[in-house]
Legacy VTK file of the C-alpha trace (Angstrom):
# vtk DataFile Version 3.0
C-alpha trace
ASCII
DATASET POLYDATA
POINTS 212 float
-0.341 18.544 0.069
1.991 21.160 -0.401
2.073 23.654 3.153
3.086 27.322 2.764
3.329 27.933 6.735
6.191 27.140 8.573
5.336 24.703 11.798
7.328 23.253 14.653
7.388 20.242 12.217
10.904 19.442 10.610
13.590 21.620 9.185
14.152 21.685 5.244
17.399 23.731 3.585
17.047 24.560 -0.044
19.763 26.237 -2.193
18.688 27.491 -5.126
21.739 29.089 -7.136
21.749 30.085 -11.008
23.054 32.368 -13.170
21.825 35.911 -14.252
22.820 36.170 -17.962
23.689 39.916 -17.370
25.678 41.696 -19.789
29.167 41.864 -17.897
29.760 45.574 -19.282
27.093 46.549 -17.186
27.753 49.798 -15.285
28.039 48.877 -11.550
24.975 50.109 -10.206
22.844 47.809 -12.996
24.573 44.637 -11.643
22.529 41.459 -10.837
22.747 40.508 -7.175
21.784 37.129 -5.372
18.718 36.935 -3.309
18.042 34.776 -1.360
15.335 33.207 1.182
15.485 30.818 3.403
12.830 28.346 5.411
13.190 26.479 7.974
11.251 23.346 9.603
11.587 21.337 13.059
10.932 18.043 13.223
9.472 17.177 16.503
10.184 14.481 18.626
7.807 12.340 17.517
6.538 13.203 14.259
3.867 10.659 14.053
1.803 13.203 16.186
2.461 15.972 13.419
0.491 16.966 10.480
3.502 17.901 8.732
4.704 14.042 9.491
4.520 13.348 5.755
6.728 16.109 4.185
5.088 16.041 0.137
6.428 20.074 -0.559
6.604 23.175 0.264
5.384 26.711 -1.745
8.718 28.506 -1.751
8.730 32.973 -1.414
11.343 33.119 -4.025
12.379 31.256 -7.610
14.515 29.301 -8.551
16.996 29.899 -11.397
16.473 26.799 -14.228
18.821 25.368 -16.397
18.072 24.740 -20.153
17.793 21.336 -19.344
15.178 21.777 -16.811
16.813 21.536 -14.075
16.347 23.708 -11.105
20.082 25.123 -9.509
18.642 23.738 -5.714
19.582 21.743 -3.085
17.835 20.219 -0.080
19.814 19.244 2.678
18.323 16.940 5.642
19.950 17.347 9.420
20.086 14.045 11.327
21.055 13.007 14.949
23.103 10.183 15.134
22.410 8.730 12.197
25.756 6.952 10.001
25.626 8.002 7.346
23.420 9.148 4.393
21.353 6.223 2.678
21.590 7.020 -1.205
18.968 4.197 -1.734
16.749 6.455 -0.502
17.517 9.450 -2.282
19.856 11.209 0.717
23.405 11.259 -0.251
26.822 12.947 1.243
26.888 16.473 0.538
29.009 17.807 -2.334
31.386 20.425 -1.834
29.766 22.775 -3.394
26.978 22.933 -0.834
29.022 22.154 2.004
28.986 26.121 2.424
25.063 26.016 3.441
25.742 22.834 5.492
28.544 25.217 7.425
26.120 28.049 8.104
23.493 25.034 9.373
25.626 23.588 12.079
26.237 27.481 13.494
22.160 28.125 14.209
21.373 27.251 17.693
19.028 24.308 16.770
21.616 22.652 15.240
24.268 23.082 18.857
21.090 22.378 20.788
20.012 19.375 19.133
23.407 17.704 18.364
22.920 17.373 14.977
26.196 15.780 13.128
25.011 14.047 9.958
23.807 16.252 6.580
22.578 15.105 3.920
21.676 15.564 -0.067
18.571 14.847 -1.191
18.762 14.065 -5.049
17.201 16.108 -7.347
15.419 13.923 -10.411
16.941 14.022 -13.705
14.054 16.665 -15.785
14.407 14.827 -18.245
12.921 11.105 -16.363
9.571 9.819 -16.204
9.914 10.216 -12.661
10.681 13.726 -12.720
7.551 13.990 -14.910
5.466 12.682 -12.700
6.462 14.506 -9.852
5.419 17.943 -11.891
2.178 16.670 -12.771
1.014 13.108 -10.638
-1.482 13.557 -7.566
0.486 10.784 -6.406
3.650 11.136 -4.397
4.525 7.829 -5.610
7.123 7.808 -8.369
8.866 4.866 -10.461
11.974 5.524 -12.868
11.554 4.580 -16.630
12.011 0.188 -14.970
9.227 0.811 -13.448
10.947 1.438 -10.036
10.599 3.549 -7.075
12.475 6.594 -7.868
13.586 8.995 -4.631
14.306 12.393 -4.872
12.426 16.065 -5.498
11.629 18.246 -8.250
10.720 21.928 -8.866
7.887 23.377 -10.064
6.870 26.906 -10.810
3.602 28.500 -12.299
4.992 31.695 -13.127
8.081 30.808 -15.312
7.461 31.127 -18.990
6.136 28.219 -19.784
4.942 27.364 -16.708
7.281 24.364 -14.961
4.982 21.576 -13.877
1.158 21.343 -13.347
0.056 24.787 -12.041
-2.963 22.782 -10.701
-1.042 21.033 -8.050
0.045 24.571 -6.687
-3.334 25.849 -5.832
-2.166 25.690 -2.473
0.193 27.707 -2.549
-0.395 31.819 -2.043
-1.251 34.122 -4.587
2.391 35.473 -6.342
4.076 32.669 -4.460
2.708 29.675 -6.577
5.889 27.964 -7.058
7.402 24.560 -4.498
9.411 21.471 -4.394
8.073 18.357 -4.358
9.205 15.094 -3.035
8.579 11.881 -3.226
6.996 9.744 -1.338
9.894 7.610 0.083
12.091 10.652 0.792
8.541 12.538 1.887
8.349 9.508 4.692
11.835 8.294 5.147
13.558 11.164 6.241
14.786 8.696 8.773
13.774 8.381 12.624
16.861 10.684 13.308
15.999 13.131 11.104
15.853 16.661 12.726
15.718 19.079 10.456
15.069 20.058 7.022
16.041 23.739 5.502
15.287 25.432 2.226
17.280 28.179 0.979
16.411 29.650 -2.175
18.826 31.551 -4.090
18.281 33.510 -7.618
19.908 36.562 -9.575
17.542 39.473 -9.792
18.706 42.236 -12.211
17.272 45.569 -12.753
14.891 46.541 -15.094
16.444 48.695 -18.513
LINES 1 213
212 0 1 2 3 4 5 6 7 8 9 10 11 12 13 14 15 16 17 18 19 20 21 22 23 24 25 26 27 28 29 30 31 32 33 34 35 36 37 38 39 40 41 42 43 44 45 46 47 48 49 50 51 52 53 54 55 56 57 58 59 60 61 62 63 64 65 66 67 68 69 70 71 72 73 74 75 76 77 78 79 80 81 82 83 84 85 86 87 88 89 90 91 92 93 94 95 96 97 98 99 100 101 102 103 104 105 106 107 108 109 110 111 112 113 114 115 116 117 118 119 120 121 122 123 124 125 126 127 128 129 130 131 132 133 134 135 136 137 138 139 140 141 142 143 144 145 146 147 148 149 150 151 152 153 154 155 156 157 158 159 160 161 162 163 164 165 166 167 168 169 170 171 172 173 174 175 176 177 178 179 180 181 182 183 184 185 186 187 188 189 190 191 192 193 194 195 196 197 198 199 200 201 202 203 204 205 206 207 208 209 210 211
């Protein structure tokens, strides 16, 4: 179920970045800026005692820029303690440069110096145009499996209000009135965070420019 209320539960970071399509000769004041919005989730000690245990989404306060190929400009980063290293088989991989900006600005917050945390992870977006991906905008099922038939880890984005609608608006229901937009992930990555797992932030970042 996707959860719109933040909880003690785990930590999620999502960065959301896209491009505005402004017209550059724009006078200054009619310039697109970035917003962007941030949540934040603890995972507790033991998170078998935790509703939020089983991570499947969350409704997000702010879109997410799309490509034309359907994919959304995000990324969802997972704080560990002690663990290795990432484990790309399921679906948590080294962070790229780009986003090594937001992992910066992680390590800084006070939970993170508290907590020790000193492994960051990717999670991997799926590719919009898979099966998997498919199924992850419009399955009940947390479950996915790749065009072989086999388990595919990662998230995807889905948003009722985009024109046409990205995903199943049914399995946002959930999710607040004017806020009926989340990521999803699946199962494995929804329960395999990892035992040193300790946080998980979303930071959502879009252009908004001003109405002509």
């Amino acid at each position: 179920m996707l959860t719109h209320h933040l909880t003690a539960s785990s930590t999620l970071l999502l960065l959301a970045l896209g491009a505005c399509g402004c017209d550059p000769s724009a006078e200054e004041d009619t310039k697109c800026t970035k917003v962007e919005s941030t949540t934040s989730i603890l995972i507790p000690e033991d998170p078998s005692n935790s509703s939020d245990a089983h991570i499947g989404g969350r409704c997000l306060d702010s879109s997410a820029d799309v490509d034309i190929s359907g994919r959304a400009d995000c990324v969802v980063i997972a704080a560990h303690r002690g663990a290795p290293t990432c484990i790309e088989s399921e679906g948590l991989v080294a962070v790229s440069a780009e986003h090594q900006g937001a992992v910066d600005r992680l390590r800084e917050t006070d939970e993170a110096k508290a907590g020790g945390w000193d492994t960051f992870c990717e999670m991997v977006q799926l590719d919009p145009a898979s099966e998997s991906s498919q199924a992850c905008r419009t399955d009940d099922l947390y479950n996915f499996v790749d065009e072989m038939g086999n388990r595919a880890n990662g998230f995807c984005y889905l948003d009722a209000a985009a024109s046409p609608p990205v995903g199943d608006p049914r399995l946002l229901e959930t999710c607040p009135d004017g806020k009926r937009r989340a990521i999803r992930f699946s199962d494995s990555i929804a329960t395999h965070i990892g035992p040193e797992a300790k946080s998980v932030t979303i930071v959502c970042s879009s252009e908004v420019c001003p109405e002509r």
